[in-house]
C-alpha positions in Angstrom: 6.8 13.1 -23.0 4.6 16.6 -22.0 1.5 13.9 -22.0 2.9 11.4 -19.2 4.7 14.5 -17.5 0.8 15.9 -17.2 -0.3 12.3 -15.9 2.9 12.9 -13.3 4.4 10.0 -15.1 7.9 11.3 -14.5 10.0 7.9 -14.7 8.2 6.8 -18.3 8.7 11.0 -19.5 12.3 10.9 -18.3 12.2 7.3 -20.5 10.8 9.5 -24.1 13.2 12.3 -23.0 16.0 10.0 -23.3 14.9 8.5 -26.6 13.6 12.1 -28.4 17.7 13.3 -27.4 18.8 10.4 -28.5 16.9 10.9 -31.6 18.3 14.5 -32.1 21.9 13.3 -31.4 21.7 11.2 -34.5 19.9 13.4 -36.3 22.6 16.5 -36.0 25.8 14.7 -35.8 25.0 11.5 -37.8 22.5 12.4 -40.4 21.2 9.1 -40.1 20.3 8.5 -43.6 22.7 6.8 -45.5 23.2 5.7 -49.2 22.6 2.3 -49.1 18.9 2.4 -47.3 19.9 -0.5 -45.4 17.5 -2.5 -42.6 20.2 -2.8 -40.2 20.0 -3.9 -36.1 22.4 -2.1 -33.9 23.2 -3.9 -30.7 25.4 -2.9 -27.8 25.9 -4.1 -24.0 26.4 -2.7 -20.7 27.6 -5.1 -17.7 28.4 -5.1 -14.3 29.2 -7.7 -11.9 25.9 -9.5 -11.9 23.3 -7.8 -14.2 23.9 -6.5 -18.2 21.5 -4.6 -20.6 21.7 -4.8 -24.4 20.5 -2.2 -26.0 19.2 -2.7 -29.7 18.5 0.4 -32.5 16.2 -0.1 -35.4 17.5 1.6 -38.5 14.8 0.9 -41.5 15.1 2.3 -45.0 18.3 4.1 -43.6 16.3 5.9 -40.4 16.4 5.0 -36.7 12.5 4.2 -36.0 13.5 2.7 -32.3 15.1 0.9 -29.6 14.3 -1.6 -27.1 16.4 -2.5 -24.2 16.7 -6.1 -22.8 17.8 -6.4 -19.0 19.2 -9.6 -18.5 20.2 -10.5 -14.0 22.1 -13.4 -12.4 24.9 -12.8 -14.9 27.9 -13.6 -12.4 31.7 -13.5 -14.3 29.9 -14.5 -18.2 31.7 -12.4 -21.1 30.0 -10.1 -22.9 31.1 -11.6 -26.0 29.0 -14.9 -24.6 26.0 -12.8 -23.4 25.7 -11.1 -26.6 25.9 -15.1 -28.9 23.3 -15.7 -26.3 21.1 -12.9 -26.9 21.3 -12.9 -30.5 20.1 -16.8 -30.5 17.3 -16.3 -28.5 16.0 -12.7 -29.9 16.8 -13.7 -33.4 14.7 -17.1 -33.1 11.7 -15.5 -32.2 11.2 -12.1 -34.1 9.5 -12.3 -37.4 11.8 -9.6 -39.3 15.3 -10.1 -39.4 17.3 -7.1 -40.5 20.2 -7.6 -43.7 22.4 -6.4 -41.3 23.6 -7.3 -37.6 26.0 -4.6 -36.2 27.8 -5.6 -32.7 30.0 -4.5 -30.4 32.4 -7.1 -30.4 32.9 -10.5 -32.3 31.2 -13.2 -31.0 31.7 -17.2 -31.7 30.9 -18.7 -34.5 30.3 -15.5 -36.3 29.7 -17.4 -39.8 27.7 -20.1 -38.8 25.3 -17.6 -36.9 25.6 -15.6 -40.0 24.6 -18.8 -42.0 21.3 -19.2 -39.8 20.1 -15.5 -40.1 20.3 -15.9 -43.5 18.2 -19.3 -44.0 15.3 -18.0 -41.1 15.1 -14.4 -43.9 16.1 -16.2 -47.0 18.7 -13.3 -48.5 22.1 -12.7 -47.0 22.1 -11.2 -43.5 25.9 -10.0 -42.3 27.2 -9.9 -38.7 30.1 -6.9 -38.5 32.0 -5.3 -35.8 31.9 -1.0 -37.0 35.2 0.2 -36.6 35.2 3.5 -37.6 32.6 6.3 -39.3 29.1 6.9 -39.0 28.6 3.0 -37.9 31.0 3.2 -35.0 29.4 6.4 -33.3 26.3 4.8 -33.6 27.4 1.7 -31.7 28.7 4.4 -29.1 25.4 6.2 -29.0 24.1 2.6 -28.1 26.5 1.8 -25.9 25.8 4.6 -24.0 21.9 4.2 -24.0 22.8 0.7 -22.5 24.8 2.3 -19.9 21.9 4.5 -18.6 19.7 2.0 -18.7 21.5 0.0 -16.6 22.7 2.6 -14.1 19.0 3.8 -14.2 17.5 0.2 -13.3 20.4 -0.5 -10.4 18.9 2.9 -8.8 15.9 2.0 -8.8 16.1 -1.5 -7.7 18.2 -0.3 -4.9 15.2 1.9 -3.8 13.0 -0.7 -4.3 14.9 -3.2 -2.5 15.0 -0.5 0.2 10.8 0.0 0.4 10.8 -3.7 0.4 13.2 -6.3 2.1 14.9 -3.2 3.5 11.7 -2.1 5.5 10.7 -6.0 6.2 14.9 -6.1 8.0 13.6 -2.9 9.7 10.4 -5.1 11.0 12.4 -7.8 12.1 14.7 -5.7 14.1 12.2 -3.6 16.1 10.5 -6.8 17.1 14.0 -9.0 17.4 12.8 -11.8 14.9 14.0 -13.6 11.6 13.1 -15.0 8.5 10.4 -12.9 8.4 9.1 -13.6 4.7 5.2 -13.5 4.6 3.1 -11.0 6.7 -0.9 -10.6 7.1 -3.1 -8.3 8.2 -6.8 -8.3 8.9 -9.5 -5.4 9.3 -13.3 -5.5 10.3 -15.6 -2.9 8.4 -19.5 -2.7 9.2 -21.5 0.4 10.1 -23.8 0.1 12.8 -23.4 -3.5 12.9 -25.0 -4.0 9.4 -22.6 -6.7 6.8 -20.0 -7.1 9.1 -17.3 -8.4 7.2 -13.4 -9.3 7.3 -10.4 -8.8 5.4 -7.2 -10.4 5.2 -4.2 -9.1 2.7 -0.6 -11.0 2.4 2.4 -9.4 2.0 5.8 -11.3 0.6 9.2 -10.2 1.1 7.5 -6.6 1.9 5.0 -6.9 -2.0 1.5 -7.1 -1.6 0.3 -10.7 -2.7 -2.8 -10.4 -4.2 -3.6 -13.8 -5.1 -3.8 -14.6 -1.3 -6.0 -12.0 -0.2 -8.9 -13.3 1.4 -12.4 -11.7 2.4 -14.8 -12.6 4.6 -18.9 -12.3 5.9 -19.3 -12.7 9.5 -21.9 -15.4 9.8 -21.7 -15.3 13.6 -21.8 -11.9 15.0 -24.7 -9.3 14.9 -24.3 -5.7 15.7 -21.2 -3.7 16.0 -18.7 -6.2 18.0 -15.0 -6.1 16.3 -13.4 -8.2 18.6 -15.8 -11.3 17.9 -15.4 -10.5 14.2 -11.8 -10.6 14.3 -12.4 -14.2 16.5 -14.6 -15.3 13.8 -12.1 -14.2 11.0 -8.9 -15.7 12.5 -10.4 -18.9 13.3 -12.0 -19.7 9.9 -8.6 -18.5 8.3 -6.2 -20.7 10.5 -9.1 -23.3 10.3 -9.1 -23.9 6.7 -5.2 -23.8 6.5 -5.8 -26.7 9.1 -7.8 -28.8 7.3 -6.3 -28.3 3.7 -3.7 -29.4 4.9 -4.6 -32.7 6.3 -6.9 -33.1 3.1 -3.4 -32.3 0.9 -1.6 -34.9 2.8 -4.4 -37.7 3.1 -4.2 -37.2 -0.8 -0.4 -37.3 -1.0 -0.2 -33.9 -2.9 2.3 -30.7 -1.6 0.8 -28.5 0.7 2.2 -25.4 -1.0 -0.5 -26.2 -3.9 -3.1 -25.3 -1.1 -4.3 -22.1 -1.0 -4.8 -21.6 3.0 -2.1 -24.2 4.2 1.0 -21.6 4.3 1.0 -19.8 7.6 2.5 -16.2 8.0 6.0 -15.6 9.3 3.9 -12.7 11.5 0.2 -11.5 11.6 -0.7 -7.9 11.9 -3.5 -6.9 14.1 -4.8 -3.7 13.0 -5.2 -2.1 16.4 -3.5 -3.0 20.6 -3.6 -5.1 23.1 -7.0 -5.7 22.6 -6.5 -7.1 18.6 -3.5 -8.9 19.7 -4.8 -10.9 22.7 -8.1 -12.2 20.3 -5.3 -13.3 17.8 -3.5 -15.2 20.4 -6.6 -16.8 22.2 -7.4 -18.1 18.7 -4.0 -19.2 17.9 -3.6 -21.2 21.6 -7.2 -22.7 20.9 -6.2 -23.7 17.1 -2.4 -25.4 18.7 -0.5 -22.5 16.7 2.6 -21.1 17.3 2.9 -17.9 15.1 4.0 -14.1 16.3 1.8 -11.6 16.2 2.2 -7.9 16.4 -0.7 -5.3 16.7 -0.5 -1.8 14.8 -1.2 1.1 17.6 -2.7 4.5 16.6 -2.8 7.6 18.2 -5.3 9.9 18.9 -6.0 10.7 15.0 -5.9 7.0 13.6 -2.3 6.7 13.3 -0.1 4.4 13.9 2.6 5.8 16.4 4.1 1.9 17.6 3.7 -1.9 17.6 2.6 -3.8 20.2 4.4 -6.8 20.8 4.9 -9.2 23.2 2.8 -6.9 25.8 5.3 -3.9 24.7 5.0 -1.2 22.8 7.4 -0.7 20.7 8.0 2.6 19.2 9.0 3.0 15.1 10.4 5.8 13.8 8.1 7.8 11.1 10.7 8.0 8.7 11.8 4.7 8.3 10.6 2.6 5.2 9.8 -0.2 7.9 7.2 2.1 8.9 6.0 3.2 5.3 5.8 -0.7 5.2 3.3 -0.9 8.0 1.3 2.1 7.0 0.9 0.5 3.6 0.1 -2.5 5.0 -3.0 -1.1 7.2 -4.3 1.0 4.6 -4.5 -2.2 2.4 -6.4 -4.4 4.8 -8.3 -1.3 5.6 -8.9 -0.8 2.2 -9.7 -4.0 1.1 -12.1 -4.5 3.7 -14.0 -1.6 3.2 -14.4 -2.2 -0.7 -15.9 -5.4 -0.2 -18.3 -3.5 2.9 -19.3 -1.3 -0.3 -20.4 -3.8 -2.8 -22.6 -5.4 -0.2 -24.1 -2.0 0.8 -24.4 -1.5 -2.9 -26.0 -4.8 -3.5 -28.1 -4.4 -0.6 -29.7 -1.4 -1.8 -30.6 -2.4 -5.4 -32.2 -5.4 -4.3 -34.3 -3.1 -2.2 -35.1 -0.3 -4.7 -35.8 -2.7 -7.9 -38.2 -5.1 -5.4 -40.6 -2.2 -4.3 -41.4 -1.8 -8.4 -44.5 -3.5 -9.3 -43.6 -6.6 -11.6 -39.7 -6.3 -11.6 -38.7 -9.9 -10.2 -35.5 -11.7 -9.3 -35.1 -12.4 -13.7 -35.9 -8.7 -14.5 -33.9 -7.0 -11.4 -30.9 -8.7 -12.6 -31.4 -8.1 -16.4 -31.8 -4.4 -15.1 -28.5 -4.4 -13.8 -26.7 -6.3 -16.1 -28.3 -3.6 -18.9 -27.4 -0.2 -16.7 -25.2 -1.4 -14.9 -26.3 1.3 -11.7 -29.5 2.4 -10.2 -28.8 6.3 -11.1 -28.9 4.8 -15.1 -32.0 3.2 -14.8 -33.7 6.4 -12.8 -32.6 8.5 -16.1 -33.4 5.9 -18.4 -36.6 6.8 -20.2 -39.6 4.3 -21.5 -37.7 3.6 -25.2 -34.6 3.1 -23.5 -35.5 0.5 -20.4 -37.7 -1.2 -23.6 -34.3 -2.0 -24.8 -33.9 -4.3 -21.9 -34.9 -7.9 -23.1 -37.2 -8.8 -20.3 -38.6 -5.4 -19.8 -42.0 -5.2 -22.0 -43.5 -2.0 -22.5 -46.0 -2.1 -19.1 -43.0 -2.7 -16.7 -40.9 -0.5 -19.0 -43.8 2.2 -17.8 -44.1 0.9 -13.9 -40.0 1.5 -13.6 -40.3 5.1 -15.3 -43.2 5.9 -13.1 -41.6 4.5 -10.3 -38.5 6.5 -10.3 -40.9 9.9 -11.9 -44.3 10.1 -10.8 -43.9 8.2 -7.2 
């Protein structure tokens, strides 16, 4: 608990505070060792009108060793007695150690023939019982509880995640007037001084980044610093490939949702104006694309203060989640774009260090960097240690220290 409160890990600390109280509570008032030294499961449930949590404690030798919690949705009007047989089927057919004892809430059907099964998957007697009174029935009301905080824990933070999410993306579609708003991109140009110009493209769905679909790209057309041509280059390759997968899918017969390009956003996301916006829509008239697009307007200090939409500006409260929605999404593209920048920068400049030492090649540059895995390891790498390096014999060992030393 103190080490994830240090990693300002609150919500899995708040999750071992629970369990070390709960641990204490049984320890004081139920002294949880008990004569018999009995492997024993105790289950209980918590349910509301569509979602339920069963809780499960793990008493072996007589001592509570954990609990596990199983979150179960799309529930409607089904019994507890009927979500419980169903859990103990499905939990009980897969774990290797069954217990000699099943304790639950409430009976469930077919008590005896479930008993009956247990008992031929562990091959001695396992019992199914109902506690009633004593040590067993407050530790079905210890569980019961646990169950309950669980699931009043979870709703709250659905709800807040529902609220960061399809909450902010209803926000979106209000400011701008549109619906079924479902899958979002964005795109971002990074270069400096014109040099690897290169483009990024992020998805979000249903307000969740979707990192499978993120796409990156190196301007082949466009020297020197010129964002709007990027962006041109960018959009049109993107909307281009979704264009021909397509046809390719349907020549073939095979779904277009299988292709990677062929689903079109609900709304692209220009990360700047008017300026952005009018090179998205040139390529979308060009391409024979209908699809709305919305630029991100900053201020004076890189931030965005509105979206530009249909030649308006539209303003966005600061506050709102729809707006921590847009800010995440620029600061993804943003992100995304520049990381890929880095690596070429990065790949860039080893291929021009390692090529000005005298016989490292294309075969010993890349065993190099497969060894050291950075430039800075190699420079502090003395003549023993770059001799480790299968291709590097003891000469070029000595040309790459005397390289990096002696100049």
């Amino acid at each position: 608990m103190e080490n994830a409160s240090e990693e300002l890990d609150f919500e899995r600390a708040a999750k071992y505070r629970d369990l070390l109280a709960s641990v204490r509570q049984v320890a004081q008032k139920q002294k949880m060792t008990d004569a018999a030294m009995e492997d024993k499961d105790i289950i209980a449930i918590a349910s509301d009108e569509s979602d339920a949590v069963v809780q499960v404690f793990f008493v072996r030798d007589g001592r509570l060793i954990g609990r596990e919690h199983f979150y179960m949705t799309h529930i409607s009007e089904t019994p507890q007695d009927e979500i419980l047989l169903n859990f103990v089927k499905q939990f009980y057919a897969g774990t290797p150690f069954i217990p000699r004892e099943l304790m639950l809430p409430l009976a469930i059907e077919d008590m005896e023939v479930i008993e009956q099964w247990l008992s031929g998957r562990k091959g001695s007697r396992v019992y199914l019982k109902v506690p009633e009174r004593g040590q067993k029935e407050k530790l079905m009301e210890l569980a019961a509880q646990n169950a309950e905080l669980v699931l009043s824990k979870d709703k709250d933070r659905l709800k807040r995640e529902e609220g960061r999410t399809i909450g902010a993306v209803k926000e979106i579609e209000k400011i701008l007037g549109i619906s079924g708003l479902v899958r979002m991109e964005a795109y971002d140009i990074s270069n400096i001084s014109g040099f690897a110009n290169v483009g990024s493209m992020v998805v979000y769905e249903k307000g969740k980044p979707k990192r499978s679909d993120y796409r990156k790209f190196r301007i082949k057309s466009v020297t020197g610093p010129d964002d709007y041509a990027c962006m041109k280059e960018v959009l049109t390759r993107r909307l281009m490939h979704g264009i021909e997968e397509k046809h390719e899918l349907e020549i073939r017969d095979i779904d277009a949702r299988y292709g990677s390009f062929t689903k079109f956003p609900d709304l692209i996301l220009m990360d700047g104006g008017r300026g952005q916006v009018n090179i998205c829509l040139q390529v979308l008239e060009e391409l024979g694309v209908s699809i709305p697009v919305c630029g991100m307007v900053k201020d004076d200090n890189h931030r965005t203060r509105g979206l530009y939409y249909n030649n308006k500006e539209l303003p966005i409260d600061r506050r709102s989640e729809g707006f921590k929605l847009i800010t995440r999404i620029q600061d993804e593209a943003h992100r995304f774009a520049i990381e890929y920048h880095r690596s070429l920068r990065s790949k860039s400049q080893v291929k021009s260090v390692l090529d000005e030492i005298p016989g490292v090649g294309p075969a010993r540059r890349k065993a190099l960097m497969k060894h050291f895995k950075s430039i800075e390891e190699i420079r502090q790498a003395d003549v023993d240690t770059l001799k480790q390096v299968p291709e590097i014999n003891e000469k070029a060992a000595n040309d790459i220290y005397n390289y990096f030393h002696i100049g």
